[in-house]
C-alpha positions in Angstrom: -1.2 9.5 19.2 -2.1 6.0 19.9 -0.7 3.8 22.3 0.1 0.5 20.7 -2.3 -1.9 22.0 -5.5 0.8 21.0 -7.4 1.1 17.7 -10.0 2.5 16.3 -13.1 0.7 15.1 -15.1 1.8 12.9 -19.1 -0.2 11.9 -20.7 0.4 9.1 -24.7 -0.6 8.3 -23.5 -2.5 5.2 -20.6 -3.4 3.6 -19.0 -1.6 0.3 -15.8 0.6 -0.2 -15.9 2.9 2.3 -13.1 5.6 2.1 -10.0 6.6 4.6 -7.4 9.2 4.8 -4.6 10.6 6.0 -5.7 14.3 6.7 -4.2 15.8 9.7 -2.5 12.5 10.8 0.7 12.6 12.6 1.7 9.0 12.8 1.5 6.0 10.1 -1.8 3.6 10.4 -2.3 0.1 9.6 -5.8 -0.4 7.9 -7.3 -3.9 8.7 -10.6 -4.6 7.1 -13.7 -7.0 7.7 -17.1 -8.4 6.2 -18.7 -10.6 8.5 -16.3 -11.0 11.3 -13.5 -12.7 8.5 -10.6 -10.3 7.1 -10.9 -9.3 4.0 -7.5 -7.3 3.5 -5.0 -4.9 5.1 -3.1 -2.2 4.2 0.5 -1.6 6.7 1.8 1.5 7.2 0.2 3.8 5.1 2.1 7.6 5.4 0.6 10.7 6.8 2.3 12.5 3.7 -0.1 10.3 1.9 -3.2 12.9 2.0 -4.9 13.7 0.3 -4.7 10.2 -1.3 -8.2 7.5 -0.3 -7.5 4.7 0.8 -10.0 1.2 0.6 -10.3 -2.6 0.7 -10.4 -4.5 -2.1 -13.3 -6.5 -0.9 -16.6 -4.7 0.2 -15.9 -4.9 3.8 -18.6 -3.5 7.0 -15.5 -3.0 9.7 -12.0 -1.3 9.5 -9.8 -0.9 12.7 -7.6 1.7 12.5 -4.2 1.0 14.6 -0.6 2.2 14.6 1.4 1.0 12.3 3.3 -1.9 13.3 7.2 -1.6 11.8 
């Protein structure tokens, strides 16, 4: 679980369409990504029952936070 004012950050050396699933989740997630500190899209309350579907941006992005879906 995550409490709702914790997420998950994840940094990558350069930007491009990294991938994210739901495997093993048991809670929805927000997806909220970045390229340069600006957001470049975000994707709400994406299922668990979603794997083994991958998930990206639509821009090349080089930081995703990971939170709990906000309903």
């Amino acid at each position: 679980d995550l409490p709702g004012d914790v997420g998950l950050l994840f940094i990558f050396d350069k930007p491009g369409f990294h991938s994210f699933w739901m495997k093993d989740m048991g809670f929805p997630l927000d997806f909220i990504f970045y390229k340069d500190g600006r957001e470049v899209d975000r994707l709400k309350d994406i299922s668990p029952d979603t794997y083994p579907k991958i998930f990206t941006a639509k821009e090349e992005f080089d930081e995703a936070v990971e939170i709990k879906a906000r309903r």
